[in-house]
C-alpha positions as CSV (number, residue, x, y, z in Angstrom):
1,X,-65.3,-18.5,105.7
2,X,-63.2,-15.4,106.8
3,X,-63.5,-13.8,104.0
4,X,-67.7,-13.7,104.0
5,X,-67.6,-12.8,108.1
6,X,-65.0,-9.4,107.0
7,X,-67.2,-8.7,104.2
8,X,-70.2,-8.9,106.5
9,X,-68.5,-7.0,109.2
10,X,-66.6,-4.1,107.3
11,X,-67.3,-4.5,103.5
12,X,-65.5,-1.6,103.0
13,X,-67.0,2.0,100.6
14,X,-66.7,2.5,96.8
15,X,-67.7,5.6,97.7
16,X,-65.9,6.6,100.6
17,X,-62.3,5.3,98.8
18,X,-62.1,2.4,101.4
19,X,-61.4,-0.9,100.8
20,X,-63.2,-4.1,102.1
21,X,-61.3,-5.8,105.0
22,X,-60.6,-8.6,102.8
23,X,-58.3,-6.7,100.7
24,X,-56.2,-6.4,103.4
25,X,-54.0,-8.8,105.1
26,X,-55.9,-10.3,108.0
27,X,-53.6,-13.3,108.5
28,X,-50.5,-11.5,109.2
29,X,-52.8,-9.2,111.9
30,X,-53.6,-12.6,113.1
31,X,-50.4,-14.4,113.4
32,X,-48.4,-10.9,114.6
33,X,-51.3,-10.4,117.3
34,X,-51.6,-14.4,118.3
35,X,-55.4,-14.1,117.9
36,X,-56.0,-17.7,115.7
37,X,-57.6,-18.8,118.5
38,X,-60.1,-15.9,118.9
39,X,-60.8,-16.0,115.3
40,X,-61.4,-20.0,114.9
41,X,-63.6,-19.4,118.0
42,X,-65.5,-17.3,116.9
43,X,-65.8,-19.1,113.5
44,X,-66.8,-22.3,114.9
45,X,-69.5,-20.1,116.8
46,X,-70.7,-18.6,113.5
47,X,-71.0,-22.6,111.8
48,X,-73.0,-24.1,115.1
49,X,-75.3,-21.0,115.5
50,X,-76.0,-21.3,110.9
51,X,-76.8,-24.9,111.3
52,X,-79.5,-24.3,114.3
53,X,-80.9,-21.3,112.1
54,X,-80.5,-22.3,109.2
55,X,-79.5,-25.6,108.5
56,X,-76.7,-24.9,106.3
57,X,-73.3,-23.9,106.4
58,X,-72.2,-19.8,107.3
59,X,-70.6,-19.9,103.4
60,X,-74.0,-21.1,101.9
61,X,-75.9,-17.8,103.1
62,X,-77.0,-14.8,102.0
63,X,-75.8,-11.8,103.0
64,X,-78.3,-11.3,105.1
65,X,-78.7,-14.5,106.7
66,X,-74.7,-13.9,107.7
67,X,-75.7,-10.9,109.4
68,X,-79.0,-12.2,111.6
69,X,-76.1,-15.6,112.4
70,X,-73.4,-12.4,113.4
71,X,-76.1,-10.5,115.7
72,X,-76.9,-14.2,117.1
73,X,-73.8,-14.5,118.0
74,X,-73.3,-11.4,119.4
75,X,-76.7,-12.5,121.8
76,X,-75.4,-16.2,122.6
77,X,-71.9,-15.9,123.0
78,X,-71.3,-11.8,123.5
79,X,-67.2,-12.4,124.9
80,X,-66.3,-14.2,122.0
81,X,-68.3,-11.8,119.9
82,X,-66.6,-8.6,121.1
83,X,-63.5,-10.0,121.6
84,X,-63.0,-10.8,117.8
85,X,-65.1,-7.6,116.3
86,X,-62.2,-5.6,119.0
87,X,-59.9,-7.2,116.7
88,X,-61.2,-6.8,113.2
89,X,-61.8,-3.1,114.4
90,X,-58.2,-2.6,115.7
91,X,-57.3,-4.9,112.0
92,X,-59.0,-2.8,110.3
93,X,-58.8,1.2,111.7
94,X,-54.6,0.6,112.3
95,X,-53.9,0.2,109.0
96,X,-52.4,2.7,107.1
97,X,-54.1,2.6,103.5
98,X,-57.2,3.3,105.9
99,X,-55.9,6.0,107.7
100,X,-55.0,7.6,104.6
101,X,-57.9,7.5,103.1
102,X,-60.0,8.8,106.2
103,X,-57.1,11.1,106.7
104,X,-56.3,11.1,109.9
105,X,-52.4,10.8,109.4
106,X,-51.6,6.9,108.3
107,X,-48.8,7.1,111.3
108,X,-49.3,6.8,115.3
109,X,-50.0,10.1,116.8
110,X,-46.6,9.4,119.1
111,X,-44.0,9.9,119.7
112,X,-44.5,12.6,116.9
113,X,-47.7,13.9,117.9
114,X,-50.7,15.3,116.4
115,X,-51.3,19.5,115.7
116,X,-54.0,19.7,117.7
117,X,-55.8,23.4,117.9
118,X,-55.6,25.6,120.2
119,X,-57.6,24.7,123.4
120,X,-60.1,27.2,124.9
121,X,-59.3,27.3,128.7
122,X,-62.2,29.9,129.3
123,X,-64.8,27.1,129.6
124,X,-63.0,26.0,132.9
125,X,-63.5,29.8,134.5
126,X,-66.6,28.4,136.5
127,X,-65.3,25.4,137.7
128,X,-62.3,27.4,139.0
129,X,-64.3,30.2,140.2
130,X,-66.1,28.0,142.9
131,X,-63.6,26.5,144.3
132,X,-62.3,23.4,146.7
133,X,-66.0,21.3,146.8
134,X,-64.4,18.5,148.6
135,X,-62.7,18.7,151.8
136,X,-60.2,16.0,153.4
137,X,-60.1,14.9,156.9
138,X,-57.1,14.2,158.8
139,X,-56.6,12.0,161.8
């Protein structure tokens, strides 16, 4: 059943050069970030809201029948909801054969750091140029 909710959440793009979150490894994410719980949560939550709708299991729908059970979930039960799409998110955008293909650098930006352009300090001139706009009081 994992495997249909990734596909349904981030099915990945031919296009785009990225793959579907099912081609990576989502168990290790799991076990390294001691979210089973979170995920068979939010399972179970997916199973009980596709037999009210549905009457049938979350594997036996359509694609878009497993997206209207997703967005109910996200309305019935919204913590468990964003706490597992934080994760798939985090799963997904941390790993570094997506980074590399969105090219953003497929390494953490620290301790390294990131070349980041020159910054243009001339938009704070006006906010320097008035002044203190708060004042303290002492006792």
């Amino acid at each position: 059943m994992i495997d249909k909710v990734l596909n349904a959440i981030l099915p990945g793009s031919e296009a785009l050069g990225l793959p579907s979150a099912t081609k990576l490894d989502f168990a290790l994410y799991q076990k390294e970030n001691l979210m089973q719980g979170v995920t068979e949560d939010f399972l179970s939550e997916l199973s009980l809201i596709a037999t009210e709708k549905f009457e049938t299991d979350f594997d036996n729908l359509d694609d878009q029948q497993r997206m209207n059970v997703i967005n109910n979930c996200k309305i019935k039960n919204f913590r468990i909801f964003s706490v597992f799409i934080k994760h798939c998110f985090r799963f997904y955008y941390s790993n570094k054969q997506v980074l590399s293909v969105l090219n953003v650098g497929s390494a953490p930006p620290f301790p390294q750091g990131n070349i980041l352009d020159e910054d243009d300090w001339e938009i704070l001139e006006p906010v320097l140029e008035r002044g203190y706009t708060c004042r303290t009081t002492q006792n």
